[in-house]
C-alpha positions in Angstrom: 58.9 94.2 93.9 58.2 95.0 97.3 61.2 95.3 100.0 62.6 96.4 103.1 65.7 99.5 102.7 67.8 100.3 105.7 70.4 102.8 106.0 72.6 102.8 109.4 75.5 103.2 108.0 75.8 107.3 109.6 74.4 109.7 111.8 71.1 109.3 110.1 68.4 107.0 109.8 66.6 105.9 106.7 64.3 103.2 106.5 61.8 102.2 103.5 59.4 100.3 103.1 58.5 99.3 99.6 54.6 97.8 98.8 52.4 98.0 96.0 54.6 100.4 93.8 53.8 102.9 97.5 56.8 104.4 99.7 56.5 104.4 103.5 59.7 106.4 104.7 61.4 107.0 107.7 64.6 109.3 107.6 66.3 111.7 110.5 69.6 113.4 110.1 71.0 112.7 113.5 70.0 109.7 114.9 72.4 110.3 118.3 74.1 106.9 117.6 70.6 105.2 118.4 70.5 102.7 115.2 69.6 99.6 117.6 67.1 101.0 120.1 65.4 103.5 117.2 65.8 101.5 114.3 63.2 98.1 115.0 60.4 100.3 116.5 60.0 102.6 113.2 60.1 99.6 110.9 57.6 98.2 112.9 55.7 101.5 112.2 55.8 101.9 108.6 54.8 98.0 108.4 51.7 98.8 110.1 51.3 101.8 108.2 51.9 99.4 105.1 50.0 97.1 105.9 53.3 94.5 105.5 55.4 92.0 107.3 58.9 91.6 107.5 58.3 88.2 105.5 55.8 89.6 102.8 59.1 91.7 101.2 60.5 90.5 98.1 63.9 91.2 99.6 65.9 93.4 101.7 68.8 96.0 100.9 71.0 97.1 102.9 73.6 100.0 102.9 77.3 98.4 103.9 79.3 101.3 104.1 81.4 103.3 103.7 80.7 104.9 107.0 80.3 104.3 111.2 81.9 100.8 111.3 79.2 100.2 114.6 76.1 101.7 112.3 77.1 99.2 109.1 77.2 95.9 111.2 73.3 97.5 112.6 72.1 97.4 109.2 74.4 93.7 108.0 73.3 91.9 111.0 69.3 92.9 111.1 69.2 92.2 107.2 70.7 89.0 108.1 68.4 87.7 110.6 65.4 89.0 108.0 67.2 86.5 105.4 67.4 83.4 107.4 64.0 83.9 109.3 62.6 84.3 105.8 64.4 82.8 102.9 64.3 85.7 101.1 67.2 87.7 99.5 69.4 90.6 100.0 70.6 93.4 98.0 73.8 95.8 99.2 74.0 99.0 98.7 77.2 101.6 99.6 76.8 104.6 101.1 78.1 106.3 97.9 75.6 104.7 95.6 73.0 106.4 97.5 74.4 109.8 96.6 75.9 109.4 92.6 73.1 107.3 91.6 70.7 110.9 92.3 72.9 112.1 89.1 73.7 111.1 85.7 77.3 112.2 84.4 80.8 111.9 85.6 80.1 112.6 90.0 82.6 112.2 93.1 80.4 111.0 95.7 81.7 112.3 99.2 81.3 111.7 102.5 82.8 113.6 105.6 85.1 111.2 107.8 85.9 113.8 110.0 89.0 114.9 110.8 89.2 116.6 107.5 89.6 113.1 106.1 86.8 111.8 103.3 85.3 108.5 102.0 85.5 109.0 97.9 84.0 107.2 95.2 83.7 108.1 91.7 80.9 107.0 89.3 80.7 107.7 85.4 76.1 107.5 85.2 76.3 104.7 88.1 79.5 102.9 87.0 82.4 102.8 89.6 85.3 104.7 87.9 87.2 105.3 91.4 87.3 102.7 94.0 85.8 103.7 97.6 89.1 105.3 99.1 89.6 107.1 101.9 91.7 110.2 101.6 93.1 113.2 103.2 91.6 116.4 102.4 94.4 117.3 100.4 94.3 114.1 98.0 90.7 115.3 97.2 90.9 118.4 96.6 93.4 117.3 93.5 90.7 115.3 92.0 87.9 117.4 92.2 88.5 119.2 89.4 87.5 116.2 87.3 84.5 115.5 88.9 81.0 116.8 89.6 80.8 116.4 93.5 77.9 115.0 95.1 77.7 115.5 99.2 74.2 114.7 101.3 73.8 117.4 104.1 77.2 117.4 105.3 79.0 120.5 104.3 82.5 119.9 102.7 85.1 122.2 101.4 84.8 121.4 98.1 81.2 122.2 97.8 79.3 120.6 95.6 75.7 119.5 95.4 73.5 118.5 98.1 71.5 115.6 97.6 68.6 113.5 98.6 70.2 109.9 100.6 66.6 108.2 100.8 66.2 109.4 96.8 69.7 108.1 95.8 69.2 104.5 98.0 65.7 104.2 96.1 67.2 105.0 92.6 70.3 102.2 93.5 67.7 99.6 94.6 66.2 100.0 91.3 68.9 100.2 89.3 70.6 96.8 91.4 67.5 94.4 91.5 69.4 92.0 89.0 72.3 91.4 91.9 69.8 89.7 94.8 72.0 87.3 96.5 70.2 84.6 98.5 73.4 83.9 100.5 73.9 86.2 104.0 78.1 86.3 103.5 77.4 88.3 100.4 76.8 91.4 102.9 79.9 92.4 103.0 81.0 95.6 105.0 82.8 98.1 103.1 85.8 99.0 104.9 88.3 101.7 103.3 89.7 102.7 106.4 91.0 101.0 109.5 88.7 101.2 112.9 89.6 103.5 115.7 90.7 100.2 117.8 92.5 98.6 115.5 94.4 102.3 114.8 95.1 102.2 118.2 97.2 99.0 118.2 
């Protein structure tokens, strides 16, 4: 199937565009919180390159967190306006299924929240075994030992092994397929932590 991929859901940027069995990829680590203003004009790109229209995908996925609550409603709300102006269906995808689903076997996906506090998820070959959580370094570090740990190219100090985000969001799309929703509500941000403002209250 072909299909639309977007990832704003951190510091980088991933977009892919699926035709024809062919990849057309866009990825940078550190997009300087630019999502809105960078991330219409390289789509637009790799459809030309492509040879595609928004409305000649299949469907579109979209990565919902865990992650920068401002980056996650980028990615919800542009899928979202792909939906309705086309009829076609969405996929979501978390920001941990785009690292454990690059590994088979029982993996601790991480992701730094800064502050030496962590988005966790565990995953026994692609089934959740440990609900997205957030936790302090200290709660991680006692499950760890049970788990192969899986980071993309953010250092942590538990280690563990660095992998591909554009890989792992390809591998969850194809592994998902079978849970296209045709309704817009089912993109559904995944929240495991308060935001700063409402922290502040």
């Amino acid at each position: 199937m072909n299909y639309i991929a977007i990832d704003t859901s951190d510091k980088h940027l991933t977009i892919i565009v699926k035709k024809d069995g062919k990849f057309y990829e866009f990825f940078t680590e550190d997009s300087g919180k630019k999502h809105s203003v960078m991330l219409m004009p390289e789509l637009e790109k790799l459809l030309i390159e492509a040879d595609m229209s928004v409305k000649d995908a299949d469907f579109y996925a979209c990565v919902t967190g865990a992650g920068s609550f401002t980056g996650i409603r980028i990615g919800i709300s542009t899928v979202k306006a792909f939906m309705l102006s086309s009829g076609k269906p969405c996929l979501a995808v978390t920001s941990f299924d785009t690292l454990a689903y690059n590994k088979q076997g029982k993996v601790l996906a991480v992701i730094d929240a800064n502050h030496d506090a962590y988005y966790v998820a565990g995953y026994d070959s692609g089934k959740v075994i440990l609900s997205p959580s957030f936790m302090q370094k200290s709660e991680v570090e006692k499950i760890v030992p049970e788990y192969e740990v899986i980071v993309s190219s953010t250092v942590t100090p538990f280690g563990g092994e660095i992998v591909s985000r554009s890989d792992g969001l390809k591998k969850a799309i194809e592994s998902k397929e079978t849970e296209l929703s045709s309704d817009p509500e089912s993109l559904v941000p995944v929240y495991v932590r308060k935001s700063q403002a409402e922290e502040g209250r």
